[in-house]
ROFIMAR-279666 format. One record per residue (C-alpha): residue in one letter; x, y, z. Coordinates in steps of 0.001 Angstrom, whole numbers, padded with zeros to 6 digits. Layout:
+-----+---------+---------+---------+
| res |       x |       y |       z |
+-----+---------+---------+---------+
|   a |       X |       Y |       Z |
...
+-----+---------+---------+---------+
REM end
This chain:
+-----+---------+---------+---------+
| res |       x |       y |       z |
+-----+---------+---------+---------+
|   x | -018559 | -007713 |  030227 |
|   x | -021875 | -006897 |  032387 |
|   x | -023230 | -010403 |  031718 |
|   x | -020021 | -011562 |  032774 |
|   x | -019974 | -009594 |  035722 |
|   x | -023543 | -010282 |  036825 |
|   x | -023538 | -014221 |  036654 |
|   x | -019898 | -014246 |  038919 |
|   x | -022277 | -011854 |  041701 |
|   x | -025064 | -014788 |  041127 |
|   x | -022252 | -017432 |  041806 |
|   x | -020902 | -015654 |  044824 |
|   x | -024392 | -015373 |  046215 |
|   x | -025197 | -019084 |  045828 |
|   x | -021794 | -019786 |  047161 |
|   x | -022117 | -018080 |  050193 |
|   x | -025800 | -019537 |  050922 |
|   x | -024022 | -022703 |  050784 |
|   x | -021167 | -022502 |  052727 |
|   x | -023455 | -020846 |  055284 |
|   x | -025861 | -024144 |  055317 |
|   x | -022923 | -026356 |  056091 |
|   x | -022014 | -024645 |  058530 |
|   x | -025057 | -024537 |  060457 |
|   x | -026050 | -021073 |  060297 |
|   x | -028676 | -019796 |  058198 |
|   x | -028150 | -018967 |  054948 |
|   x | -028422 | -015329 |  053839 |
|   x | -031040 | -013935 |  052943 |
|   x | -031580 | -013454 |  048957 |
|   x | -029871 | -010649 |  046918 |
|   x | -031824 | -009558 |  044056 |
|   x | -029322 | -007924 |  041563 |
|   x | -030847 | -005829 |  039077 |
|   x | -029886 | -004762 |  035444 |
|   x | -030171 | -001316 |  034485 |
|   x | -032063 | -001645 |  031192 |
|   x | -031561 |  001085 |  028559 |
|   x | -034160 |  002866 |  026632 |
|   x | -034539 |  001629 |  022937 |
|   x | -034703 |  004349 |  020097 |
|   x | -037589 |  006573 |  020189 |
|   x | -038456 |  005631 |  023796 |
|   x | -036142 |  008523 |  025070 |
|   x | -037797 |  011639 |  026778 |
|   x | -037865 |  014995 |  024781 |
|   x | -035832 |  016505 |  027518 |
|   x | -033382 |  013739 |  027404 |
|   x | -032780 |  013792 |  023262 |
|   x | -029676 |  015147 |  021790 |
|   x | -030341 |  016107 |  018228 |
|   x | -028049 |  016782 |  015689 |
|   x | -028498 |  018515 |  012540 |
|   x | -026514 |  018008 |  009018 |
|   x | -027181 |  021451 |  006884 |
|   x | -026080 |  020189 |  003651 |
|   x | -026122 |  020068 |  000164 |
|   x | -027106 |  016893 | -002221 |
|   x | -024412 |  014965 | -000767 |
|   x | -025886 |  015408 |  002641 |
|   x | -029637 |  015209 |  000984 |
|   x | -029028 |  011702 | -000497 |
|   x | -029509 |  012349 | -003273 |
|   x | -030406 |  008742 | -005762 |
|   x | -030210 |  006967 | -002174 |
|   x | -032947 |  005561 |  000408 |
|   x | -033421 |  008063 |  003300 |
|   x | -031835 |  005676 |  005511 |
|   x | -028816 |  005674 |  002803 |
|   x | -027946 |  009240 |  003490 |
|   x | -025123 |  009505 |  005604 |
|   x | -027199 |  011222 |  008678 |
|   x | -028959 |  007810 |  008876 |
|   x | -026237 |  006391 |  009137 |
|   x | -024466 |  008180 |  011600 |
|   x | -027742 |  007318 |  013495 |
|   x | -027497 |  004105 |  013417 |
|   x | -024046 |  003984 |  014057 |
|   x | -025045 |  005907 |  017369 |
|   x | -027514 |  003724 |  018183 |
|   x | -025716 |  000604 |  017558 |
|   x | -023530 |  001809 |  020376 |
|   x | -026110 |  002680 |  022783 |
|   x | -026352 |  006552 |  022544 |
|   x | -030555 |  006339 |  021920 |
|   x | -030797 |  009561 |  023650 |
|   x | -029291 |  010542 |  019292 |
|   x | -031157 |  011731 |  016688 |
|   x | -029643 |  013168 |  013397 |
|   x | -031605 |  015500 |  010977 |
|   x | -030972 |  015559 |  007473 |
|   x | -031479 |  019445 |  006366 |
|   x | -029161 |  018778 |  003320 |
|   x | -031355 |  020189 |  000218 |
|   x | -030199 |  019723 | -003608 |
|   x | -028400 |  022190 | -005147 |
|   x | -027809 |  024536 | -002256 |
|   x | -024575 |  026399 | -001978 |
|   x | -023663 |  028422 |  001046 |
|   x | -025442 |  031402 |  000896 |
|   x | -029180 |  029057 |  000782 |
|   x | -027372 |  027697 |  003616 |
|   x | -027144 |  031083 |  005481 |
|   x | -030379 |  031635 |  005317 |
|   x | -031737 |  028237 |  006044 |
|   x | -029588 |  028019 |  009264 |
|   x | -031671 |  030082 |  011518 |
|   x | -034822 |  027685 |  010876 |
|   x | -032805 |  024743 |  011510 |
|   x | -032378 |  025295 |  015309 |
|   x | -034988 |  024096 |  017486 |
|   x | -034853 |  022804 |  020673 |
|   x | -032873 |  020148 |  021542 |
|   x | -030559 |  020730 |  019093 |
|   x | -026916 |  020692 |  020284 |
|   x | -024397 |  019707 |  017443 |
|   x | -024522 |  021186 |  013692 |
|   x | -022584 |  019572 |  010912 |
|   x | -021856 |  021987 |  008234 |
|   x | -021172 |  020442 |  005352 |
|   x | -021392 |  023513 |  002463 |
|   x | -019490 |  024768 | -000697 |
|   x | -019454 |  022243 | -003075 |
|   x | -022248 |  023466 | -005130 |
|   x | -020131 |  027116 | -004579 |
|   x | -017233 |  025678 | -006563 |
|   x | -018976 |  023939 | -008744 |
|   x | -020785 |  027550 | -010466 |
|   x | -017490 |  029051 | -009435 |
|   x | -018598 |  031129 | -006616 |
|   x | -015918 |  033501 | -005298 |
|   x | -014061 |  032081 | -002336 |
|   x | -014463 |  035350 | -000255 |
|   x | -018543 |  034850 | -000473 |
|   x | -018064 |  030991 |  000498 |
|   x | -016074 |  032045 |  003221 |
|   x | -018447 |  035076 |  004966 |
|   x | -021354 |  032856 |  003955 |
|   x | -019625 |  029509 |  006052 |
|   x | -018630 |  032771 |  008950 |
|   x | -022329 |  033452 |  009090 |
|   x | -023541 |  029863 |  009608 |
|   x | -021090 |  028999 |  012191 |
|   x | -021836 |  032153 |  014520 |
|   x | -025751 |  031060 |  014028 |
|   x | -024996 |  027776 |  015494 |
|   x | -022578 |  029167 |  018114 |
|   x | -024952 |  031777 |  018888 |
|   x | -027696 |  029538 |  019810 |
|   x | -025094 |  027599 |  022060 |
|   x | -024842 |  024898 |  019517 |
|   x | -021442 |  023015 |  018952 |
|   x | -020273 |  023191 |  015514 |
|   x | -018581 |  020356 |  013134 |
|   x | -017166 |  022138 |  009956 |
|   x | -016648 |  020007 |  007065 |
|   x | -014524 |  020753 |  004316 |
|   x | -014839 |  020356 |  000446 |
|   x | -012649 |  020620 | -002693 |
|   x | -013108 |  022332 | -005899 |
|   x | -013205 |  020768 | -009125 |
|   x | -009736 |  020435 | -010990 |
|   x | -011277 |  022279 | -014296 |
|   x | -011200 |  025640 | -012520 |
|   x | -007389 |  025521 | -012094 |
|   x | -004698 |  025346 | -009232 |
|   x | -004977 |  028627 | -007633 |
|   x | -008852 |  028252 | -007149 |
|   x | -008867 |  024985 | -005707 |
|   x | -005852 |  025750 | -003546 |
|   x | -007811 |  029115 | -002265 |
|   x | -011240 |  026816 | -001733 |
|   x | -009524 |  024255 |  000264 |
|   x | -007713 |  027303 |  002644 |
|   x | -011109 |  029091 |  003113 |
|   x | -012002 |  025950 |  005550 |
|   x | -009168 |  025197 |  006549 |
|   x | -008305 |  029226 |  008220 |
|   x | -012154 |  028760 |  009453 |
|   x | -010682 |  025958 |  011215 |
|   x | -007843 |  027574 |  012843 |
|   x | -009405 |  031368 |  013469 |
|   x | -012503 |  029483 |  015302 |
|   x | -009842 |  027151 |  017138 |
|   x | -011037 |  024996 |  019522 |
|   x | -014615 |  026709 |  019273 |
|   x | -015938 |  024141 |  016619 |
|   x | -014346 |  020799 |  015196 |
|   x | -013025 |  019612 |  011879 |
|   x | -012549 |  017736 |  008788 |
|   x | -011160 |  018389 |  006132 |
|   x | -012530 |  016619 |  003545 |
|   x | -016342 |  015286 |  003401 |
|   x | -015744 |  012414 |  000052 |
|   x | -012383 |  011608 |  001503 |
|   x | -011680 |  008311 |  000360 |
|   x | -014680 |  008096 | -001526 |
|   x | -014043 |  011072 | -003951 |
|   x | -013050 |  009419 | -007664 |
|   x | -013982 |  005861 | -006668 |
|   x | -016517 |  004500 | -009376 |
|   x | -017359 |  001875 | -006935 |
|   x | -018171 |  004207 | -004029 |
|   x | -020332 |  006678 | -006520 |
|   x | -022992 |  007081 | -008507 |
|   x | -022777 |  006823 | -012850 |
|   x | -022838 |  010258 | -012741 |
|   x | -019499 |  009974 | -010733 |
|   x | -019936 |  013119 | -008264 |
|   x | -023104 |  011643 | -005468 |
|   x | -021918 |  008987 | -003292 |
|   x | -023547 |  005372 | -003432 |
|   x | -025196 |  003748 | -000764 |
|   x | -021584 |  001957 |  000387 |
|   x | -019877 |  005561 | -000559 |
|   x | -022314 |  006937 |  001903 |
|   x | -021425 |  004462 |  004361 |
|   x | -017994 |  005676 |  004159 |
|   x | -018233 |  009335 |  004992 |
|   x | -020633 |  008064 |  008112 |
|   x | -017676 |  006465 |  009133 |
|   x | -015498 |  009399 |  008779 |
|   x | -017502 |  011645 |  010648 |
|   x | -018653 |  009487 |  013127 |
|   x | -015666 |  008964 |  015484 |
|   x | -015078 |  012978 |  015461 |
|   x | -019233 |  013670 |  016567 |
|   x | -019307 |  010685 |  019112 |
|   x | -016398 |  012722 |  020458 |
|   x | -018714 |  016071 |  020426 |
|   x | -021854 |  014453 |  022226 |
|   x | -019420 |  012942 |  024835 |
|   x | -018738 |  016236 |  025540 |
|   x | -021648 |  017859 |  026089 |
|   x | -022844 |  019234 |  029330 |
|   x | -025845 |  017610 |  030728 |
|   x | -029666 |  019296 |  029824 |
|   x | -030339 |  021708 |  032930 |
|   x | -031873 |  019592 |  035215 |
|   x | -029991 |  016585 |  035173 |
+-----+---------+---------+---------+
REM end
C-alpha cells in the first residue's frame, strides 16, 4: 500500500510539471519524496529494544529441536516478519524445571530492557505430582517478580496427566485459571500452552509429550496474536 501510494505522488508530480509547461509557466520545481526505511534485526538501538523473556520448562527449552525450532524463535520471527525489529525473545526455558526452579530463576531473568514475561510453568509439577497449592504460590511468586520490576506478564496454562485422576487434573487446570481472574486485567492469558498440539503424533516427538519442529510452530502461533497485542501496548522507553 506505501509503494502504491508513493508512485501515484510521483505521477501527480510529473503531471503537474507538465500541465505547467503547456501552459507556459514554469514547471515546479522538483519534489523529492522520501521513504522512511526501517531498521533490519539487530540494527535496533539498545534503548529502542523490547525484549521478551519465555521462563519455561523443556517445552519452552526445545528440547530435540534446533534453537531456532523452539517456539521463542519463532515468535521472533513471526515479529520480525511483521516489522516489529525493535523484538527480541529469550528462551530461559531449562529441562526439567518445575515451578519452584522457576521461582528462583525469575529474579535473574530480568535485565534491562525487558518488558513482557511469558510464564509458561507446571508441567513438570504434575508430572512428579506436585501439590497444586505449591504450583500455585510458586506461579504467585513469579508473577509479582515480573510485576514488580514493571514487567507485563503472559500466564500460560498447562494440564495434568490423565493417570493422576479427575480431581487432580481438574484442581491443576483451576490453579491458572483463578491466577487468571484474581490478577485480572494485571497480566494476560492462555489457557492451554500444547493446545491443539497436545496428543497429535504428527505435531510431537516419539516420545509423544515434546513438541516437533511443526508442533512448535503451532504454539508460536497461539501465543503470538495475544503478545503482539502486549508490545502494542506498551508505553514508550522514557525518552521517546
Amino acid at each position: 500500500m506505501r509503494a502504491v501510494r508513493l508512485a501515484s505522488a510521483i505521477l501527480l508530480v510529473a503531471g503537474l510539471a507538465a500541465a505547467a509547461t503547456a501552459c507556459g509557466r514554469p514547471a515546479p520545481a522538483p519534489v523529492t519524496v522520501t521513504e522512511e526505511i526501517a531498521p533490519e534485526p539487530g540494527q535496533v538501538p539498545a534503548s529502542h529494544r523490547i525484549l521478551i523473556v519465555a521462563l519455561g520448562d523443556s517445552l519452552t527449552a526445545g528440547l530435540g529441536l534446533l534453537s531456532e525450532e523452539a517456539y521463542p524463535a519463532r515468535l521472533e520471527q513471526m515479529f520480525h516478519d511483521e516489522g516489529y525489529y525493535e523484538v527480541e525473545l529469550i528462551n530461559a526455558g531449562v529441562s526439567g524445571d518445575t515451578t519452584a526452579g522457576g521461582l528462583r530463576r525469575a529474579e535473574a531473568t530480568i535485565e534491562p530492557g525487558v518488558r513482557i514475561a511469558i510464564v509458561a510453568l507446571g508441567g513438570n509439577d504434575a508430572l512428579r505430582g506436585l501439590s497444586v497449592a505449591q504450583t500455585r504460590q510458586n506461579l504467585t511468586g513469579i508473577i509479582d517478580t515480573y510485576l514488580g520490576a514493571g514487567i507485563d506478564v503472559l500466564l500460560v496454562g498447562m494440564e495434568a496427566p490423565t493417570n493422576l485422576g479427575l480431581d487432580y487434573r481438574d484442581s491443576f487446570r483451576r490453579v491458572f485459571s483463578d491466577l487468571a481472574f484474581e490478577y485480572g486485567d494485571r497480566i494476560r492469558f492462555v489457557p492451554f500452552l500444547l493446545e491443539g498440539v497436545a496428543g497429535r503424533p504428527d505435531l510431537n516427538q516419539p516420545d509423544g509429550i515434546h513438541p516437533n519442529a511443526e508442533g512448535a510452530l503451532r504454539i508460536a502461533e497461539l501465543l503470538y496474536p495475544t503478545l503482539r497485542d502486549m508490545v502494542d501496548d506498551l508505553p514508550p522507553p522514557p525518552g521517546q
